[in-house]
MARDRENLUM-313170 format. One record per atom (N, C-alpha, C): residue in three letters; x, z, y. Coordinates in pm, whole numbers, padded with zeros to 5 digits, always signed. Layout:
<pts>
ALAXZY
...
</pts>
This chain:
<pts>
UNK+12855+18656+07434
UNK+12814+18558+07333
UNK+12663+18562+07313
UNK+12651+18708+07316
UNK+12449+18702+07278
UNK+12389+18631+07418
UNK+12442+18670+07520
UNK+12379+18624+07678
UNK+12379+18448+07677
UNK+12503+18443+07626
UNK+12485+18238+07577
UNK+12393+18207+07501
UNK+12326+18248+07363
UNK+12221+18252+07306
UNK+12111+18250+07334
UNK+12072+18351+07414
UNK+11917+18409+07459
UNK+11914+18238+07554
UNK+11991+18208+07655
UNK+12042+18123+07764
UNK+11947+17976+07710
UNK+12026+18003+07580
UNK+12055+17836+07484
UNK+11874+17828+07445
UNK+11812+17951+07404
UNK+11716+18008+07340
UNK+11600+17945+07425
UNK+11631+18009+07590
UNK+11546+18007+07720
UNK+11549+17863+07748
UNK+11652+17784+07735
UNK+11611+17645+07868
UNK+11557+17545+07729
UNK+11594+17592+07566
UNK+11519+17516+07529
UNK+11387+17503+07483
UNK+11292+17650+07526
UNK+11157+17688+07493
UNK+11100+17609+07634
UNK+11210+17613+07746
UNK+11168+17542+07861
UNK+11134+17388+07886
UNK+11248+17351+07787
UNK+11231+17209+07787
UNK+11149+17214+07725
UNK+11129+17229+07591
UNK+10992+17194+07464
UNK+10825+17190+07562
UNK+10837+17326+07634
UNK+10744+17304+07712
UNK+10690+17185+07863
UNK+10765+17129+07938
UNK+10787+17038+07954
UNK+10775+16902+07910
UNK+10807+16904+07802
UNK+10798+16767+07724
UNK+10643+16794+07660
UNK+10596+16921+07599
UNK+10462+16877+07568
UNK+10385+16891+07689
UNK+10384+16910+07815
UNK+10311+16912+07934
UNK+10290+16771+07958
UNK+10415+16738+07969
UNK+10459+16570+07994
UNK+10369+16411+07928
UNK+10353+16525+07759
UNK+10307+16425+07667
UNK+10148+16416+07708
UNK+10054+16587+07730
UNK+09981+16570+07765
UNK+09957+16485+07859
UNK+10023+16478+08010
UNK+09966+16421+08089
UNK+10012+16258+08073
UNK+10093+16204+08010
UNK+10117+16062+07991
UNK+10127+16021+07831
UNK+09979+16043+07763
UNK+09936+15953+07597
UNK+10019+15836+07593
UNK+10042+15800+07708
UNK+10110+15653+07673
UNK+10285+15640+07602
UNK+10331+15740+07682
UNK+10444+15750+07668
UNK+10540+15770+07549
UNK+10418+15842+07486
UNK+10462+15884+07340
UNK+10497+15753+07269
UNK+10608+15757+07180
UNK+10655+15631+07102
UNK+10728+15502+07159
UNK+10717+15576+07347
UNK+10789+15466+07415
UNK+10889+15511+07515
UNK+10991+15567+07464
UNK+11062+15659+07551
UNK+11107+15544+07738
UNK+11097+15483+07654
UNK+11208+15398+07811
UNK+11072+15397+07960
UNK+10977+15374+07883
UNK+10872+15403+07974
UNK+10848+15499+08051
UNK+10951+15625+08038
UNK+10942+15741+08078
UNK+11051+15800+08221
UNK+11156+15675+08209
UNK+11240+15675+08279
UNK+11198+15675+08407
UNK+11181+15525+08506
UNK+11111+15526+08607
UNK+11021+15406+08585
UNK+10874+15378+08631
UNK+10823+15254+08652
UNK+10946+15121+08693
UNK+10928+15025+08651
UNK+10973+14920+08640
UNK+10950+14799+08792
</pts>
């Protein structure tokens, strides 16, 4: 149960990081999620 935790703990400090990497490199994106999907 703790090993599911730490798990749950890890991929979401992973994602958070990610998404602010993400935000850095695309200002635009912020406030426009669909834009994020693929170019159009």
């Amino acid at each position: 149960q703790r090993g599911k935790q730490k798990q749950d703990d890890f991929f979401k400090r992973i994602q958070d990081m990610l998404v602010v990497e993400a935000s850095k490199r695309i200002p635009i994106a912020q406030g426009l999620p669909w834009t994020t999907d693929e170019p159009q």
